[in-house]
mmCIF file as gemmi writes it, N, C-alpha and C atoms, coordinates in Angstrom:
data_model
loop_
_atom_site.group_PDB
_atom_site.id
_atom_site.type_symbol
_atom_site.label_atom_id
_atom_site.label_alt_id
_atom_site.label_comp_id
_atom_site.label_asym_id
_atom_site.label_entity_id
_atom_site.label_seq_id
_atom_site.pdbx_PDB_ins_code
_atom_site.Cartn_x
_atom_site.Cartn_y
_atom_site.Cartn_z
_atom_site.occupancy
_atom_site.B_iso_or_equiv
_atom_site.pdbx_formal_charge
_atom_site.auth_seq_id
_atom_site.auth_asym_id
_atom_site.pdbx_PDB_model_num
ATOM 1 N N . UNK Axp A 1 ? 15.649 14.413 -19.57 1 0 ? 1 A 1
ATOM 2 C CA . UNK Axp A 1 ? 16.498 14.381 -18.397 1 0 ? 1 A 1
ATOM 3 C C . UNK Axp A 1 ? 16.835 12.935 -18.047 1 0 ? 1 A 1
ATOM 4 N N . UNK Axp A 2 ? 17.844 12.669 -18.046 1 0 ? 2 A 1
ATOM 5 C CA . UNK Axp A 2 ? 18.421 11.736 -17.621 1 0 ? 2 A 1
ATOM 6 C C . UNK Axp A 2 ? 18.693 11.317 -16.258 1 0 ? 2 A 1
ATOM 7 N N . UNK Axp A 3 ? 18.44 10.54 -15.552 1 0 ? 3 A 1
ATOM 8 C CA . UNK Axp A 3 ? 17.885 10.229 -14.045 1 0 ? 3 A 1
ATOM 9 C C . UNK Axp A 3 ? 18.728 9.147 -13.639 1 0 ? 3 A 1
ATOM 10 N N . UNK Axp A 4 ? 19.781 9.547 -12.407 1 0 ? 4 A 1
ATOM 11 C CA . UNK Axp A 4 ? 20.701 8.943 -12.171 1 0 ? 4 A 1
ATOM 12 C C . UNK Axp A 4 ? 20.62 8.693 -10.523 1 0 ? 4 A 1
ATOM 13 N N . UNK Axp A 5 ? 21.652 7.689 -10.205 1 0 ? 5 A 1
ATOM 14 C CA . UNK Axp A 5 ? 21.345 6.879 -8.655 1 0 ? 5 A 1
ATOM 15 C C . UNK Axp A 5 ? 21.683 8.741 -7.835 1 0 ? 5 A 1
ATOM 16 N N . UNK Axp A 6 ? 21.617 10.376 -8.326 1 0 ? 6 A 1
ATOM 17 C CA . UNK Axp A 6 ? 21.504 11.136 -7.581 1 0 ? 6 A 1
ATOM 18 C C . UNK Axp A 6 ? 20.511 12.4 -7.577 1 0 ? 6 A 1
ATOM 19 N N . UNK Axp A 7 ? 19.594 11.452 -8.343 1 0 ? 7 A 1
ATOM 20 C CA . UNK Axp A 7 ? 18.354 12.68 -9.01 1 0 ? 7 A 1
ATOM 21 C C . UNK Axp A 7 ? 17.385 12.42 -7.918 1 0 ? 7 A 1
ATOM 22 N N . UNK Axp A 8 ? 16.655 13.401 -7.592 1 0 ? 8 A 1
ATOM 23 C CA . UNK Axp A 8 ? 15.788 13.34 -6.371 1 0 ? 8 A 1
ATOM 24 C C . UNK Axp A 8 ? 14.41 12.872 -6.633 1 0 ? 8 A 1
ATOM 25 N N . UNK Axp A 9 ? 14.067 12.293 -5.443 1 0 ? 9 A 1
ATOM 26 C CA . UNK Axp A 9 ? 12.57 11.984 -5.42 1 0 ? 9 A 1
ATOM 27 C C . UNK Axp A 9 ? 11.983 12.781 -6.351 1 0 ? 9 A 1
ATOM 28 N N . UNK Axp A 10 ? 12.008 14.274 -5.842 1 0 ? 10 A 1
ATOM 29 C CA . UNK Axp A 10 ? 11.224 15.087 -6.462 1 0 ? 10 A 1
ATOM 30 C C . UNK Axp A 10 ? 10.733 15.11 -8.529 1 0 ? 10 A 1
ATOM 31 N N . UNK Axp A 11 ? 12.392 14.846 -8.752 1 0 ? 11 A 1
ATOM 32 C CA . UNK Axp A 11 ? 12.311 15.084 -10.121 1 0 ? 11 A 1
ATOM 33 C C . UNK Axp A 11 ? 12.147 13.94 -10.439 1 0 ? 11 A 1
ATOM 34 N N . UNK Axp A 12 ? 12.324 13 -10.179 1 0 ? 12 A 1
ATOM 35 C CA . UNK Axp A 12 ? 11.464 11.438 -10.586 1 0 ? 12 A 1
ATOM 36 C C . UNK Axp A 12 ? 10.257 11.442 -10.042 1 0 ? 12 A 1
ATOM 37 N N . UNK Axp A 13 ? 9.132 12.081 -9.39 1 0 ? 13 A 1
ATOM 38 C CA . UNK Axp A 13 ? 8.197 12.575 -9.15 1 0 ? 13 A 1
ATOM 39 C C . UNK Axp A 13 ? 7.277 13.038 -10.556 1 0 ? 13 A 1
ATOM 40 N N . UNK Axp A 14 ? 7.787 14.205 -10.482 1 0 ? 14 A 1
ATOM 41 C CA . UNK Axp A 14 ? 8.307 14.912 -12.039 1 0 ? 14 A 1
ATOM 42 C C . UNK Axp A 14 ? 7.567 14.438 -12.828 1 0 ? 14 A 1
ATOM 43 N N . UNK Axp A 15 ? 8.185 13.378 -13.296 1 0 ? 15 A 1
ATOM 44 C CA . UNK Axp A 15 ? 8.313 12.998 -14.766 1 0 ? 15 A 1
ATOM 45 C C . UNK Axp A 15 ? 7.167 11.8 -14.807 1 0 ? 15 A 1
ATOM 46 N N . UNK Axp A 16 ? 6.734 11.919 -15.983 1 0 ? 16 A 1
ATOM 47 C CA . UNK Axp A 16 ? 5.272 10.935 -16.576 1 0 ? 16 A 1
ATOM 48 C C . UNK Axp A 16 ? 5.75 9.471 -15.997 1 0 ? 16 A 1
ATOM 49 N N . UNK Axp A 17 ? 4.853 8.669 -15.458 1 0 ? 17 A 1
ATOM 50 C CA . UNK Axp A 17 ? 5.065 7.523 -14.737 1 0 ? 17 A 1
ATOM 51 C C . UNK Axp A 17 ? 6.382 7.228 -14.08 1 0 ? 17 A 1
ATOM 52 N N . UNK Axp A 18 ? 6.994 8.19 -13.219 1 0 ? 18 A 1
ATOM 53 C CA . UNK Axp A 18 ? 7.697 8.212 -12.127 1 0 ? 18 A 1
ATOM 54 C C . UNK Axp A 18 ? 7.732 7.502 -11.23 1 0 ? 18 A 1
ATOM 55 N N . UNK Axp A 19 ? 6.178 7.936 -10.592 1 0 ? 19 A 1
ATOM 56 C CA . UNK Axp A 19 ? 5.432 7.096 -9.059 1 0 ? 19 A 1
ATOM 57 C C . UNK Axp A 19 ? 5.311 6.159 -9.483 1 0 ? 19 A 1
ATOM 58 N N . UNK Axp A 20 ? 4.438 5.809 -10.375 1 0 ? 20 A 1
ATOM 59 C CA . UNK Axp A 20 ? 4.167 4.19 -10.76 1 0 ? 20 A 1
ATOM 60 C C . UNK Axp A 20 ? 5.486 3.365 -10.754 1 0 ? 20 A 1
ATOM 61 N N . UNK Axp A 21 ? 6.331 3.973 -11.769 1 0 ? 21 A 1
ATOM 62 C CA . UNK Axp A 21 ? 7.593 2.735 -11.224 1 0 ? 21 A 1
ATOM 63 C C . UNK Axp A 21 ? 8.43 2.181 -9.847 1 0 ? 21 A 1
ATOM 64 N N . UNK Axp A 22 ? 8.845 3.878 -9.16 1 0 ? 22 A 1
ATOM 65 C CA . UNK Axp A 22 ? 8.705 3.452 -8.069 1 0 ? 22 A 1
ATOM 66 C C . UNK Axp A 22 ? 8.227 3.115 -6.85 1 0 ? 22 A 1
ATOM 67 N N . UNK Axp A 23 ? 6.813 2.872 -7.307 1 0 ? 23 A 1
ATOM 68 C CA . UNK Axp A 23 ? 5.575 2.459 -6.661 1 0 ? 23 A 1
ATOM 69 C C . UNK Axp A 23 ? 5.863 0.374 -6.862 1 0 ? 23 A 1
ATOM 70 N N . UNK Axp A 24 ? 6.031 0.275 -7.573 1 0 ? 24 A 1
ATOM 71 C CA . UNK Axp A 24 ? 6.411 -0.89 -8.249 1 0 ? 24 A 1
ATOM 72 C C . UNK Axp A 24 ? 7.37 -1.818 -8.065 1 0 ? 24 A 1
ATOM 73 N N . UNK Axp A 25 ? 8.535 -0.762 -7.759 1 0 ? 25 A 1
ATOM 74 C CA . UNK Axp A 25 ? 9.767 -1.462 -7.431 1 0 ? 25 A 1
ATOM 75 C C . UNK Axp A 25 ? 10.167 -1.103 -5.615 1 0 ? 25 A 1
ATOM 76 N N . UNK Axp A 26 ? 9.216 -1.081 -4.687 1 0 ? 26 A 1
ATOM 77 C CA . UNK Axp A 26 ? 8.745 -1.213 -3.561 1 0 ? 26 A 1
ATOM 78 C C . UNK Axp A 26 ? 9.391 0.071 -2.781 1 0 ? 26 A 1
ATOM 79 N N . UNK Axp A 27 ? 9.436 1.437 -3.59 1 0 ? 27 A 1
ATOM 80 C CA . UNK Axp A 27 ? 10.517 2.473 -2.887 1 0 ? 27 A 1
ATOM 81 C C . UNK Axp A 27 ? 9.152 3.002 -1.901 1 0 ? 27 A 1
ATOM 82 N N . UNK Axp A 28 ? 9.519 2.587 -0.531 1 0 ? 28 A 1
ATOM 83 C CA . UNK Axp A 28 ? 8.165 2.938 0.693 1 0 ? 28 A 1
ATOM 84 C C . UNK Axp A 28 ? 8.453 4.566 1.151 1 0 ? 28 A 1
ATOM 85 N N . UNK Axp A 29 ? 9.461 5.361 0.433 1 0 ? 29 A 1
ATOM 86 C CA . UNK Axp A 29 ? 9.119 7.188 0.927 1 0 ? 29 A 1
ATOM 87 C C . UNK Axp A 29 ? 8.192 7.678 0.506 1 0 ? 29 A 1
ATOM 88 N N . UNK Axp A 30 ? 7.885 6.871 -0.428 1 0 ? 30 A 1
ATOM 89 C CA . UNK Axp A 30 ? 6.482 7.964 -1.584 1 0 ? 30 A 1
ATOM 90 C C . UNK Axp A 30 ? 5.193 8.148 -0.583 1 0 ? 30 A 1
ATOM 91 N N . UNK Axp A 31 ? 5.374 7.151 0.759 1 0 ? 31 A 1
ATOM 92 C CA . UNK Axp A 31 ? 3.822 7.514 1.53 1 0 ? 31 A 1
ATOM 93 C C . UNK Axp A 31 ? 4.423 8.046 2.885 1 0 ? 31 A 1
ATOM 94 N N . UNK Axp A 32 ? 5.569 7.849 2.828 1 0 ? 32 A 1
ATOM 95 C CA . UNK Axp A 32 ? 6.705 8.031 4.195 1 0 ? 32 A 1
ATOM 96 C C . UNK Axp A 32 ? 5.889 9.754 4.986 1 0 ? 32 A 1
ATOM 97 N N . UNK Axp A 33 ? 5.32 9.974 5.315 1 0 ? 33 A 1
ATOM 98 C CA . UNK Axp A 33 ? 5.164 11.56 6.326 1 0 ? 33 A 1
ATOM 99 C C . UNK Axp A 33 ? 6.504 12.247 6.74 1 0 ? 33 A 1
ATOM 100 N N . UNK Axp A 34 ? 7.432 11.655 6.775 1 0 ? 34 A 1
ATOM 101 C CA . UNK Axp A 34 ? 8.614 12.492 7.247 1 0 ? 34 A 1
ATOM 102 C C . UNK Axp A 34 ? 9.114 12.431 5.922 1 0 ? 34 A 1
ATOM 103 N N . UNK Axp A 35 ? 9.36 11.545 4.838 1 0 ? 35 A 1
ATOM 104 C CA . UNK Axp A 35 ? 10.15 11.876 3.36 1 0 ? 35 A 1
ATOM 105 C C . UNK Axp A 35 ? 9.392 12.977 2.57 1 0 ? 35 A 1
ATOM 106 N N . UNK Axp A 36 ? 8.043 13.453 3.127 1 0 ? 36 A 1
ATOM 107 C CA . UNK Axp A 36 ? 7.199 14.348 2.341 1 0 ? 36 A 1
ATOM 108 C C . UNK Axp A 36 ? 8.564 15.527 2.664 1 0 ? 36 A 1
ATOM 109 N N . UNK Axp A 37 ? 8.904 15.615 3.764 1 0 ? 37 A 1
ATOM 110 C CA . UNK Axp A 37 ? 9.915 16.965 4.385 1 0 ? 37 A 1
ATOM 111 C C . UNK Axp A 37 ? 10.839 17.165 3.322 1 0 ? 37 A 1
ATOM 112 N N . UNK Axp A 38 ? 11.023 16.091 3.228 1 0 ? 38 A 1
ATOM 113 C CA . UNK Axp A 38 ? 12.757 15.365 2.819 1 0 ? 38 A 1
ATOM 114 C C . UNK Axp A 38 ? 12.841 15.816 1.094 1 0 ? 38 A 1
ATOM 115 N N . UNK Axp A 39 ? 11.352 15.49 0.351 1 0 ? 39 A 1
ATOM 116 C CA . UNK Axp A 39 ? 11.221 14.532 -1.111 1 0 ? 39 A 1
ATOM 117 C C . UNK Axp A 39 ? 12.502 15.539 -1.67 1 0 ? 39 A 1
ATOM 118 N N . UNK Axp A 40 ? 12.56 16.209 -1.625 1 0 ? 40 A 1
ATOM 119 C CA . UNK Axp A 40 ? 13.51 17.205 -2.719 1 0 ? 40 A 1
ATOM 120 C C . UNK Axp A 40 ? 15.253 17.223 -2.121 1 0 ? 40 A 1
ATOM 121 N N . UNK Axp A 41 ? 15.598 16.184 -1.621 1 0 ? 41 A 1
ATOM 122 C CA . UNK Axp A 41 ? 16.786 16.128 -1.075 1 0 ? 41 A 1
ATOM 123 C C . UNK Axp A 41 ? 17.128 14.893 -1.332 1 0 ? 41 A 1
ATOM 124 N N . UNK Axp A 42 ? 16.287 13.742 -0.58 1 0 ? 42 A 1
ATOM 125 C CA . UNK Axp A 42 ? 16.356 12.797 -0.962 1 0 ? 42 A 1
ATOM 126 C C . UNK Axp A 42 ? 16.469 11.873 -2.381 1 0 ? 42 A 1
ATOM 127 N N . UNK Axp A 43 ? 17.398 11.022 -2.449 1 0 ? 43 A 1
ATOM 128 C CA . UNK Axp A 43 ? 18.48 10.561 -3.705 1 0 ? 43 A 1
ATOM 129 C C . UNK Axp A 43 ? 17.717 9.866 -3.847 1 0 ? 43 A 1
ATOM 130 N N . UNK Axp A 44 ? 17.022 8.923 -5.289 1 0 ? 44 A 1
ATOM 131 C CA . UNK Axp A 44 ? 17.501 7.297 -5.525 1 0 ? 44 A 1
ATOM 132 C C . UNK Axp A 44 ? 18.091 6.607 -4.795 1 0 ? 44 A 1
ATOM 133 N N . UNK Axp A 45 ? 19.316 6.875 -5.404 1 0 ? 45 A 1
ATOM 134 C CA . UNK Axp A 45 ? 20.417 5.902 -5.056 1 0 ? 45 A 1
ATOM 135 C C . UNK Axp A 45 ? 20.715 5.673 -3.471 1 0 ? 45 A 1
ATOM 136 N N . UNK Axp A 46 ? 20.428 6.732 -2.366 1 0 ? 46 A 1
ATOM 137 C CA . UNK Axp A 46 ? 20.422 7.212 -1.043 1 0 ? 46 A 1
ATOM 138 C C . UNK Axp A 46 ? 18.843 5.774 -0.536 1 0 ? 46 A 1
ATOM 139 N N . UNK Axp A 47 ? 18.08 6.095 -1.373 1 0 ? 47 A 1
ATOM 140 C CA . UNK Axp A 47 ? 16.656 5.267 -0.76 1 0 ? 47 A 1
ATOM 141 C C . UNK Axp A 47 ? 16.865 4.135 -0.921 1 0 ? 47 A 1
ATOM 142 N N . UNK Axp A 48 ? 17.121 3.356 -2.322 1 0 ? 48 A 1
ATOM 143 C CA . UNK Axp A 48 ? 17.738 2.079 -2.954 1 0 ? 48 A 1
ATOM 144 C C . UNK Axp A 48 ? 18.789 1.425 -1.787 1 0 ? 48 A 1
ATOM 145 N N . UNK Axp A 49 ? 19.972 2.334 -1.446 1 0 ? 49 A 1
ATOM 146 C CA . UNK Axp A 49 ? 21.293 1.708 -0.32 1 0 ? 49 A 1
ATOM 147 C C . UNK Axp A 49 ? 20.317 1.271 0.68 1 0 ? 49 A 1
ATOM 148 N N . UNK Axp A 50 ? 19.382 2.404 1.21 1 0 ? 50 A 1
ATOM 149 C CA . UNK Axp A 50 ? 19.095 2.135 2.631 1 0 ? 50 A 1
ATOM 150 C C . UNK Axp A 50 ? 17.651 0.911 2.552 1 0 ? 50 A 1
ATOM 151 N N . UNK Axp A 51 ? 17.097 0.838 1.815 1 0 ? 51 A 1
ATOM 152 C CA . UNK Axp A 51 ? 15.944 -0.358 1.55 1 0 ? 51 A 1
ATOM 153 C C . UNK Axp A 51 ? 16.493 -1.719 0.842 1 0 ? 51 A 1
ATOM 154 N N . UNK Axp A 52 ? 17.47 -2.218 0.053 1 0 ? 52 A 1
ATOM 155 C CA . UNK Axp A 52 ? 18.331 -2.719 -0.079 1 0 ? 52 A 1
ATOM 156 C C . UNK Axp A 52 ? 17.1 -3.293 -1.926 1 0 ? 52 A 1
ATOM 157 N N . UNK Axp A 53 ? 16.961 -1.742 -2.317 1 0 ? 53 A 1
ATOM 158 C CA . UNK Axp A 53 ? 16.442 -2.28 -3.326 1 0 ? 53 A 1
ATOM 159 C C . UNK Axp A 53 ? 17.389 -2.187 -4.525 1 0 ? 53 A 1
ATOM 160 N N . UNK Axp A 54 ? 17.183 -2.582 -5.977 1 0 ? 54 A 1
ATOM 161 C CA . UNK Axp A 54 ? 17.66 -2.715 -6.909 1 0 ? 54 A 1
ATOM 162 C C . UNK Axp A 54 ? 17.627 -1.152 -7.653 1 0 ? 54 A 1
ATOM 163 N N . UNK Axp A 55 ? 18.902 -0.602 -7.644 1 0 ? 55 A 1
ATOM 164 C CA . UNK Axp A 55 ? 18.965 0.61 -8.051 1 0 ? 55 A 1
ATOM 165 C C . UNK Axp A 55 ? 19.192 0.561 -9.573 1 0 ? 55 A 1
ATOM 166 N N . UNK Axp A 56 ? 20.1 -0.39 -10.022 1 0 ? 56 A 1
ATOM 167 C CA . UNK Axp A 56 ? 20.137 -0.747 -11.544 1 0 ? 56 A 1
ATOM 168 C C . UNK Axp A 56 ? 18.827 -0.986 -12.317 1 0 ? 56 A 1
ATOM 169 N N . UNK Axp A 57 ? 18.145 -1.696 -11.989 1 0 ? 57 A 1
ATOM 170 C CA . UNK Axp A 57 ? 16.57 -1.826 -12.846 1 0 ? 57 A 1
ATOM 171 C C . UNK Axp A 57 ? 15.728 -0.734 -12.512 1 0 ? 57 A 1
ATOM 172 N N . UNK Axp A 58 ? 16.154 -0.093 -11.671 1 0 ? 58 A 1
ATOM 173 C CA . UNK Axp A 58 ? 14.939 0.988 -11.108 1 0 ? 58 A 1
ATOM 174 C C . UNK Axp A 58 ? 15.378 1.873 -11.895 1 0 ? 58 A 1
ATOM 175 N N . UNK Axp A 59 ? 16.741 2.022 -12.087 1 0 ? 59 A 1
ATOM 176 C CA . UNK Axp A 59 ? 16.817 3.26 -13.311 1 0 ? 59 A 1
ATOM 177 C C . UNK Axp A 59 ? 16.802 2.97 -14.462 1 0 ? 59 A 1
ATOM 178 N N . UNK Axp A 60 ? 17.264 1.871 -15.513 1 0 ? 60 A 1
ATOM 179 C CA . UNK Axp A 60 ? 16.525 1.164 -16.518 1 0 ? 60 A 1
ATOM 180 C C . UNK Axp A 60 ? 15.266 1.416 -16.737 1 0 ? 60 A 1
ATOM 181 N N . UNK Axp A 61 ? 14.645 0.993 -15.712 1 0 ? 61 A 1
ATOM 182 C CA . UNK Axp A 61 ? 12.78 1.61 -15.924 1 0 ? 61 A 1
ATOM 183 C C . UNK Axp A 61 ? 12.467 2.984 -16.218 1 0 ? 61 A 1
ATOM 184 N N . UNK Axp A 62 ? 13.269 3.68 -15.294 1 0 ? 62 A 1
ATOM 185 C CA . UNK Axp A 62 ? 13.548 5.099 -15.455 1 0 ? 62 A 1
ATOM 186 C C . UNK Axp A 62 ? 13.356 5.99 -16.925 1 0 ? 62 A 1
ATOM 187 N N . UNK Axp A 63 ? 14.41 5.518 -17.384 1 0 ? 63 A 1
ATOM 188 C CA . UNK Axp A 63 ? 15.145 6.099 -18.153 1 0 ? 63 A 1
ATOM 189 C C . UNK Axp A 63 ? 14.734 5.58 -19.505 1 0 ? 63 A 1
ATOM 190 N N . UNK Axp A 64 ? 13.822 4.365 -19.379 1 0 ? 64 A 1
ATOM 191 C CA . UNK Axp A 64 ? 14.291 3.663 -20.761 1 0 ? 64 A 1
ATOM 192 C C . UNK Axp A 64 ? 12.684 3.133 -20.457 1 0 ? 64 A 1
ATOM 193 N N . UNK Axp A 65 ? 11.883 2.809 -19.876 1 0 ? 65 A 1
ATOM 194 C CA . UNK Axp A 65 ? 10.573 2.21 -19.646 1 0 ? 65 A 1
ATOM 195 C C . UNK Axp A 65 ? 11.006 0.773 -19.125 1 0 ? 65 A 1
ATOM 196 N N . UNK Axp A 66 ? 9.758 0.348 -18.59 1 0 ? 66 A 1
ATOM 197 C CA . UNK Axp A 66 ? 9.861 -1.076 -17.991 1 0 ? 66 A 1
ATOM 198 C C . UNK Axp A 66 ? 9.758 -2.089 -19.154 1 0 ? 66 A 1
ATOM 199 N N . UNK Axp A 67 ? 9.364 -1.837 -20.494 1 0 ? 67 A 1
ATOM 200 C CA . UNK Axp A 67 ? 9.565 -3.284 -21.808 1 0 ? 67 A 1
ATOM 201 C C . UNK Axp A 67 ? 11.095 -3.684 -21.497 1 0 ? 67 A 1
ATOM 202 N N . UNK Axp A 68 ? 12.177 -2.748 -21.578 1 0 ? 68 A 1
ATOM 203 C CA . UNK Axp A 68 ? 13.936 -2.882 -21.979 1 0 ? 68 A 1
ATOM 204 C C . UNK Axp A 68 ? 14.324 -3.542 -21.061 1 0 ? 68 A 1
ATOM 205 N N . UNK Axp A 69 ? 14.041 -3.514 -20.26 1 0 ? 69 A 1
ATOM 206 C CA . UNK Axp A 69 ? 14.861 -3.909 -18.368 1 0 ? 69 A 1
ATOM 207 C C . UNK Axp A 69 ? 15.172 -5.111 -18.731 1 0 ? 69 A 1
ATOM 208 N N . UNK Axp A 70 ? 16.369 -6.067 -19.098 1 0 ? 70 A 1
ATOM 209 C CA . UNK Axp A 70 ? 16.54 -7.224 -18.671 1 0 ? 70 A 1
ATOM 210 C C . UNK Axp A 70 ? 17.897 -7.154 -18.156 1 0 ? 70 A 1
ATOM 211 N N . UNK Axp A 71 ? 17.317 -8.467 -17.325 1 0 ? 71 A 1
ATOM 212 C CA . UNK Axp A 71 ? 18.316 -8.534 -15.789 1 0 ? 71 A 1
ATOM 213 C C . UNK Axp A 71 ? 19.646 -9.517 -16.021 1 0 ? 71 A 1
């Protein structure tokens, strides 16, 4: 599966070292009490706009592991 700035928390959840990356790349819903409501609605690309994180390397990591990522 291919994981794009509109795939949800949930399914990047999902998938084998998910959390860890975006544990990593500082996405703060993963402990959020109200995003627990949310996780399966809530976007990437939606969390990335509103935290003003890097949505391009976060899916690089994604998709491809954290060795490939250059910036």
């Amino acid at each position: 599966m291919k994981i794009t700035s509109k795939t949800t928390l949930k399914k990047i959840l999902d998938k084998k070292g998910g959390a860890e990356i975006l544990m990593e790349n500082g996405v703060p819903c993963l402990s959020c009490p109200m995003a627990s409501l949310e996780i399966d609605k809530l976007k990437i690309g939606q969390v990335c706009k509103m935290y003003g994180l890097d949505l391009k390397k976060i899916l690089e990591e994604l998709n491809n592991g954290k060795k490939d990522y250059k910036n």
